[in-house]
C-alpha positions in Angstrom: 72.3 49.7 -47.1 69.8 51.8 -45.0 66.4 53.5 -45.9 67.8 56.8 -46.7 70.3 54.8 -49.6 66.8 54.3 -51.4 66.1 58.0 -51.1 69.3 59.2 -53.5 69.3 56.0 -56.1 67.2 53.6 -58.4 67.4 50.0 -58.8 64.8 49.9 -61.6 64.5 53.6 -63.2 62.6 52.3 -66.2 60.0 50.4 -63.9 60.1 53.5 -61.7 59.2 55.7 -64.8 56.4 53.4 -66.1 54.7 53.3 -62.9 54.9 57.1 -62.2 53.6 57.4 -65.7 50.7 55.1 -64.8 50.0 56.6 -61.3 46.5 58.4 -60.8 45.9 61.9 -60.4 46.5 62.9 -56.3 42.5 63.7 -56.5 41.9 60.2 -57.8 43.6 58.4 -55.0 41.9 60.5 -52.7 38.7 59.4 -54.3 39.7 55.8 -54.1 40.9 56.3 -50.4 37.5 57.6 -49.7 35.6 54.9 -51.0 37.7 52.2 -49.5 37.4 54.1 -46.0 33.9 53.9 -46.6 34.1 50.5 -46.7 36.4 50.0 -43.8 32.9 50.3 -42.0 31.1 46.8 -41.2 27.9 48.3 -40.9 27.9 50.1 -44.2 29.1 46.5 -45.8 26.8 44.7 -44.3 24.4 47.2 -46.2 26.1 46.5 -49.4 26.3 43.0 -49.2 22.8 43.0 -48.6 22.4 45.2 -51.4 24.3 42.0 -53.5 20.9 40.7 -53.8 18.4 43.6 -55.1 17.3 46.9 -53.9 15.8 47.2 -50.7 13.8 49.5 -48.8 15.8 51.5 -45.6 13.4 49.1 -43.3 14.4 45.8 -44.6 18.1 47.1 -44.8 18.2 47.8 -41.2 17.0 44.4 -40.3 19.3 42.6 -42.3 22.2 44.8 -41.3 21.0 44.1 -37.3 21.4 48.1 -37.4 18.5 51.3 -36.2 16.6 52.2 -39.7 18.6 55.9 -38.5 21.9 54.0 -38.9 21.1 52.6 -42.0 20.1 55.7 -43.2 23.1 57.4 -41.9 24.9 54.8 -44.2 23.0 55.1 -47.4 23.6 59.0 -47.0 27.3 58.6 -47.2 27.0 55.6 -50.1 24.7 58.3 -52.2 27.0 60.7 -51.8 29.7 58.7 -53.0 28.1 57.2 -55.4 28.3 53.7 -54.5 24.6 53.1 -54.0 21.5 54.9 -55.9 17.9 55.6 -55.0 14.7 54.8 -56.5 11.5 56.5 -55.2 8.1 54.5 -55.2 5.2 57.3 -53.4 6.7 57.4 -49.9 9.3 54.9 -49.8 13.1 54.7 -50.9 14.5 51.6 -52.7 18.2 51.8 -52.5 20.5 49.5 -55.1 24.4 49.3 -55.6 25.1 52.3 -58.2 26.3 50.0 -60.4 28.4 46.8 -61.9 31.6 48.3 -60.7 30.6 48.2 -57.3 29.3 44.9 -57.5 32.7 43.4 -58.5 34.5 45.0 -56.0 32.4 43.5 -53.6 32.7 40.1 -54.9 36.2 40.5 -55.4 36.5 41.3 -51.5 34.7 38.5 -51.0 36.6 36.2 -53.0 39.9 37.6 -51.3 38.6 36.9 -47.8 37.4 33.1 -48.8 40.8 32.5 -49.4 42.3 33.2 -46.3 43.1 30.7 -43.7 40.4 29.8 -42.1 42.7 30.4 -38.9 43.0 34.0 -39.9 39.5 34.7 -39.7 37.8 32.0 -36.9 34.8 33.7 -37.0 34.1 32.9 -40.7 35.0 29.3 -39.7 32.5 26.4 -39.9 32.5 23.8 -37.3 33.2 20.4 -38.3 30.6 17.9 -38.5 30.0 15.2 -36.2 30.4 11.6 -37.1 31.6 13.1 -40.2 
């Protein structure tokens, strides 16, 4: 059986049905391609993980993210406009914050995922061992 046999037939055509059924709108996987491109960046998650613990100013964000304040900035334009992160204005300066619980969770669900990889599969998350252990 080749690849063009699938093309013609259905194994399942009730599965098949449901899932179409269930499938987003082409615009909203677009969406959710967007946003998961936008975090295919590691500078703009190390922003967001930052952002785990509290707002922040663009300052502090650029320190933590070992980034320019213009890179970070250049992130947190593209997060706005996404709406994955919001702003909050205090005279001159700009706290940023995730947008919201949504965001949160998917950031601790990434998280989670990548904890439970082989340490093997990731050695620069790995921890030493200890000596004399």
């Amino acid at each position: 059986m080749g690849l063009e046999d699938c093309a013609v037939r259905m194994v399942d055509p009730e599965r098949v049905a449901m899932v179409v059924s269930a499938m987003p709108a082409d615009d909203d996987i677009a969406g959710l391609a967007d946003v998961f491109g936008l975090l295919a960046d590691a500078g703009r998650l190390r922003v967001l993980v930052a952002l785990l613990e509290g707002e922040m100013c663009v300052c502090d964000l650029a320190s933590v993210a070992r980034a320019s304040e213009s890179a970070v900035s250049h992130h947190l334009r593209l997060l706005r406009a996404h709406r994955v992160v919001q702003v909050r204005r205090a005279g001159r300066m700009a706290y940023y914050r995730l947008a919201d619980a949504h965001v949160r969770m998917l950031l601790d669900v990434a998280l989670t995922h990548i904890g439970h990889a082989p340490a093997a599969a990731h050695p620069e998350h790995a921890v030493p061992a200890q000596a004399g252990g």
